[in-house]
C-alpha positions as CSV (number, residue, x, y, z in Angstrom):
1,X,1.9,-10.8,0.9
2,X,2.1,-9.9,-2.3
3,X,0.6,-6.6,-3.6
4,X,0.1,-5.7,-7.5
5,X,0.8,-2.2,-8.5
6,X,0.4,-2.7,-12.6
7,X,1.6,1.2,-13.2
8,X,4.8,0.3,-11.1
9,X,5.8,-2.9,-12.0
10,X,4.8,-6.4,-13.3
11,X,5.7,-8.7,-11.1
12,X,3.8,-8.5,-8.0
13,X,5.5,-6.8,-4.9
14,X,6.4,-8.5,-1.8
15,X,5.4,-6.8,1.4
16,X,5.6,-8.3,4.6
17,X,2.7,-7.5,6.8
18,X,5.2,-6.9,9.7
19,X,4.2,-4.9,12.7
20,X,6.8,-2.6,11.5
21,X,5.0,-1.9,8.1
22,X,1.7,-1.7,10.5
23,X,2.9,0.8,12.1
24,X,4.2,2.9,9.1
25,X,0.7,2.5,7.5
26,X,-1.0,3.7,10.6
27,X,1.3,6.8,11.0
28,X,0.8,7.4,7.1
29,X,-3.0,7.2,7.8
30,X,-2.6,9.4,10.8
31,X,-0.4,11.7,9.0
32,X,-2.9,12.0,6.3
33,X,-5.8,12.6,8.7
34,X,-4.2,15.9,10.0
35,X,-2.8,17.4,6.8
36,X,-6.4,17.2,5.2
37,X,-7.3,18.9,8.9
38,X,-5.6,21.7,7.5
39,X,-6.5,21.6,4.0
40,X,-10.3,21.4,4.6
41,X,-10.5,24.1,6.8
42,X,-13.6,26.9,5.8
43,X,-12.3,30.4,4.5
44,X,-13.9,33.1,7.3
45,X,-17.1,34.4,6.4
46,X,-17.3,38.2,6.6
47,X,-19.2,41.2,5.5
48,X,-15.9,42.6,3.8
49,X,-17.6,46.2,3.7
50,X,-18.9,46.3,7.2
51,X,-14.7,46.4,8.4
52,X,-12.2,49.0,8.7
53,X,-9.0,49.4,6.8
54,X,-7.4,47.9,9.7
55,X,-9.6,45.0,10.3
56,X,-9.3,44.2,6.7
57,X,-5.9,43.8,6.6
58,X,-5.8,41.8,9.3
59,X,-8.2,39.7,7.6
60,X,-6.4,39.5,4.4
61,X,-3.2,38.7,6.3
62,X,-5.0,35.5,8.2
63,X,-6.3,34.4,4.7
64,X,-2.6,34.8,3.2
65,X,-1.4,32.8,5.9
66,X,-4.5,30.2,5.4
67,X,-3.4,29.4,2.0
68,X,0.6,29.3,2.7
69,X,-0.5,26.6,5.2
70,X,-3.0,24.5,3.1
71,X,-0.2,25.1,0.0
72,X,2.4,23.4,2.4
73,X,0.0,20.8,3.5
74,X,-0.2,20.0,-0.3
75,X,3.2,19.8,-0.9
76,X,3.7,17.6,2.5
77,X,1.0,15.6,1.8
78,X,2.6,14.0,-2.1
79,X,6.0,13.8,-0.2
80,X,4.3,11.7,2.6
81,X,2.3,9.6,0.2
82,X,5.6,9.4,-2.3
83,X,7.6,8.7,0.8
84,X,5.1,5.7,1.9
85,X,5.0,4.3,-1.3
86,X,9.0,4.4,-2.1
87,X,9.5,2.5,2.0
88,X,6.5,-0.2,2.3
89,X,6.9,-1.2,-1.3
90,X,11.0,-0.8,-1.6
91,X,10.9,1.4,-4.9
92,X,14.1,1.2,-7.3
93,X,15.1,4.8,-9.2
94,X,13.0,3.2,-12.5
95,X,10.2,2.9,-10.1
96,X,9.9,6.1,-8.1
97,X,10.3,8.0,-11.8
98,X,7.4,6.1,-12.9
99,X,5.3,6.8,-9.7
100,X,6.0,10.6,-9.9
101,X,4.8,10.3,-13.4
102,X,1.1,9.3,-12.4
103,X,-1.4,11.3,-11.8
104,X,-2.4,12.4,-8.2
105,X,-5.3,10.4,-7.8
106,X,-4.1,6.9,-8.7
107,X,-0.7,8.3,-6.7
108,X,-3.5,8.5,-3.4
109,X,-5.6,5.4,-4.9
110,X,-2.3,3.5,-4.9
111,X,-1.3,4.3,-1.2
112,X,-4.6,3.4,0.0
113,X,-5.0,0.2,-1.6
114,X,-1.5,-0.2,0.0
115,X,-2.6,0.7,3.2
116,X,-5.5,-1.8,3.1
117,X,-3.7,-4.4,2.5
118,X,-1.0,-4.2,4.8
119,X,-4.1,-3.5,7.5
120,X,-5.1,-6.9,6.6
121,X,-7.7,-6.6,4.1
122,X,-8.1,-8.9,0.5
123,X,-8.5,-7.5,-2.6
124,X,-12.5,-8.9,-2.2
125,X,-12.8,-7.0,0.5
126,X,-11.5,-3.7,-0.9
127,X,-13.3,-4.0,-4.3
128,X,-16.6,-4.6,-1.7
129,X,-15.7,-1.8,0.2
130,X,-15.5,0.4,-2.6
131,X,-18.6,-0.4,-4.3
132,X,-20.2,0.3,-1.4
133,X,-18.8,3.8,-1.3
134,X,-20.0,4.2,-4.7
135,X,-23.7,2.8,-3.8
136,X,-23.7,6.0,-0.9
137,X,-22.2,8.5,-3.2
138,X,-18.5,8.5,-2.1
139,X,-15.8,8.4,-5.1
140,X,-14.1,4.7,-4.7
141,X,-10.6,3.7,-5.3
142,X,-9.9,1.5,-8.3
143,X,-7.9,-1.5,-6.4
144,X,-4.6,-1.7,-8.5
C-alpha cells in the first residue's frame, strides 16, 4: 500500500501490509496503551496538614518517584513512536532529521494514521472516523 506522509517525503511510501508490519503496529499500539497507563495516573489526594513529618516525606518521596516514572514514560514513548515510524516506513538519515523536527502532535498524528492503515483501514475511513471524534468532542487526527 502506499501511505503519504507530505512532512516526510513526496513521493508516497510503500508499505506492505505484511503480517510482520501487523504485528509491529499492534505491539506499537499495545506499547502505547501501557505507557499512557503510567502517564495518566491521578497524583494522591491528601490533607497535607493532617500528616506527620514522617508521613510527609514518604509522601513526597512516592510523588518524586511518580514523576521520574511518568518523565521516563515520556521519553520512551517519542523513542517508541520515532522508532515505529523510522521501521514500518524505512526512514533514510534526511528523513528521520525531518521527523524529529515536527512537532509532537503531528509526530503521534503521523504514527496513528500509520497504524490505521497498516490495520487495514482507507484514508475514507480514517477522515470518517475522525470527524466523528470531533462530532463527540474528541481531538481528531489530521490524516496526512
Amino acid at each position: 500500500m502506499n501511505i503519504k506522509i507530505a512532512q516526510l517525503a513526496k513521493k508516497p511510501f510503500a508499505v506492505k501490509a505484511s503480517t510482520k508490519n501487523l504485528k509491529k503496529t499492534y505491539q506499537f499500539q499495545l506499547d502505547m496503551a501501557k505507557l499512557n497507563d503510567i502517564t495518566d495516573q491521578e497524583p494522591e489526594k491528601v490533607d497535607r496538614k493532617k500528616l506527620s513529618d514522617e508521613e510527609l516525606k514518604a509522601l513526597d518521596k512516592r510523588e518524586q518517584e511518580r514523576a521520574v516514572k511518568s518523565f521516563q514514560a515520556m521519553i520512551d514513548i517519542q523513542d517508541k513512536v520515532e522508532n515505529y515510524l523510522v521501521d514500518v516506513l524505512k526512514l533514510d538519515e534526511n528523513q528521520i532529521d525531518d521527523l524529529e523536527e515536527l512537532e509532537q502532535d503531528d509526530v503521534f498524528g503521523i504514527s496513528q494514521y500509520v497504524a490505521m492503515r497498516i490495520t487495514g483501514m482507507t484514508d475514507a475511513e480514517i477522515e470518517a472516523a475522525n470527524t466523528t471524534k470531533e462530532e463527540v468532542g474528541l481531538p481528531a487526527q489530521e490524516s496526512k
